[in-house]
C-alpha positions in Angstrom: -17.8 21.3 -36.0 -19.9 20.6 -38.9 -23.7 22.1 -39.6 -24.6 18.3 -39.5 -23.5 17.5 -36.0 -24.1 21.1 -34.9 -27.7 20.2 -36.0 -27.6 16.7 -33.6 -26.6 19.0 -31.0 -23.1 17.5 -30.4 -21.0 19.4 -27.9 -17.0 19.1 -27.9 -15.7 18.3 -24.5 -12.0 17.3 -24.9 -9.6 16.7 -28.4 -5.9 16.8 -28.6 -3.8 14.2 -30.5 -5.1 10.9 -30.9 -8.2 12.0 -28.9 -11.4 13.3 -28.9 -14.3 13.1 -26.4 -17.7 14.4 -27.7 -21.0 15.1 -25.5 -25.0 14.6 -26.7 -27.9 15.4 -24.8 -30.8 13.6 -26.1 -33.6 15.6 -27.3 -36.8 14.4 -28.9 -35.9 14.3 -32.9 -33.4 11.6 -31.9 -36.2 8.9 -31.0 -37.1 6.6 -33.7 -40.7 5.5 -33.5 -40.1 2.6 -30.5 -38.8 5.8 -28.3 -35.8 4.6 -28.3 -32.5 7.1 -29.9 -32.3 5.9 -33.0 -29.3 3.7 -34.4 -28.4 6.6 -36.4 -27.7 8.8 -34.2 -25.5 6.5 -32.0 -23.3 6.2 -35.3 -23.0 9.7 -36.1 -21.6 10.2 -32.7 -19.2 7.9 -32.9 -18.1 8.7 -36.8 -17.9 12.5 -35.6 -15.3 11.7 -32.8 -13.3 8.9 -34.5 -13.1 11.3 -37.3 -12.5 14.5 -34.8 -9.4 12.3 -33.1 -8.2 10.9 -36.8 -8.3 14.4 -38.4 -6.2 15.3 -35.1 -3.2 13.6 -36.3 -3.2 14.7 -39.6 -0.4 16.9 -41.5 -2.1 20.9 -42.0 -2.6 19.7 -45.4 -4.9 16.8 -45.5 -8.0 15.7 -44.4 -10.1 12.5 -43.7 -12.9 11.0 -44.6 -14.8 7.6 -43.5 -13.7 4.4 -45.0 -14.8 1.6 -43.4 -16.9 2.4 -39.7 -18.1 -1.8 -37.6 -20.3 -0.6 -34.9 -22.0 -2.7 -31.8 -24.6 -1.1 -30.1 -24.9 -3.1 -26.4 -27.5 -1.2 -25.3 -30.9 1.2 -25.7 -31.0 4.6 -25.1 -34.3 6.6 -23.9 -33.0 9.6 -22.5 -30.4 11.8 -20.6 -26.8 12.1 -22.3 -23.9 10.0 -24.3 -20.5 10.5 -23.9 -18.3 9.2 -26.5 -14.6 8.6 -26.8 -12.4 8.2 -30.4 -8.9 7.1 -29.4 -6.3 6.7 -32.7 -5.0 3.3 -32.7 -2.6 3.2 -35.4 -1.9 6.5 -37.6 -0.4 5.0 -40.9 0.5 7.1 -44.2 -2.8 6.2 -46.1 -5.2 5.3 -43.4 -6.2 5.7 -39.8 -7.9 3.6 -37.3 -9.6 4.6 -35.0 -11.7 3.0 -31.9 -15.0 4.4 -30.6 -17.1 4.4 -27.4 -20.7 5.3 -26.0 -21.0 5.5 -22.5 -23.8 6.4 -20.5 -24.3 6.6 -16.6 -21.1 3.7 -16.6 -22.9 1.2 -19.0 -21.2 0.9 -22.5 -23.9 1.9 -25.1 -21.9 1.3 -28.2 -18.3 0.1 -29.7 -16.5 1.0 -32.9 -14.0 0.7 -34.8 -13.1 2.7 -37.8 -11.1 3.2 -40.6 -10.3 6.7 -42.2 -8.9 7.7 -45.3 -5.6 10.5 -45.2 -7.0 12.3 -48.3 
């Protein structure tokens, strides 16, 4: 895990090839000033386990890094905890794609899809 999403508090609950499911209790410092988390936040979640499940497919050798990310965010958040999902849907020799998904307490939060680089 990096210091950034160490920082955001982001817990790892599950990962294995292709997969990756990623935990967040909100705390305060994710409100943005209508006390709502802020749209930020949402993304980084979702970047950090679309990248956690694309960097699971990867040779020993390379990484990843963010490409391309189309996020819709279906709903606002003013407490409790996310649960997010990256799923790999097609590993190919130069890129990876990858789809993402917020859920909280059943209601979809936020949807993704993703495109990362095999560096």
């Amino acid at each position: 895990m990096s210091p950034f999403t160490k920082m955001l508090g982001v817990e790892f609950k599950f990962i294995e090839k292709g997969l990756c499911t990623l935990l967040l209790p909100i705390r305060e410092e994710h409100f943005n000033g209508t006390a709502r988390v802020h749209g930020g936040v949402i993304f980084s979640l979702l970047d950090s386990a679309m990248g956690a499940a694309a960097f699971s497919v990867l040779e020993p050798h390379e990484s990843t890094a963010t490409v391309e990310c189309k996020i819709s965010y279906t709903r606002a958040v003013i407490g409790g905890e996310l649960e997010c999902f990256g799923k790999v849907v097609h590993a190919g020799t130069r890129t990876v794609v990858v789809d993402g998904e917020i859920w909280q307490d059943g209601a979809l939060v936020a949807k993704a899809l993703g495109t990362f680089a095999r560096i």
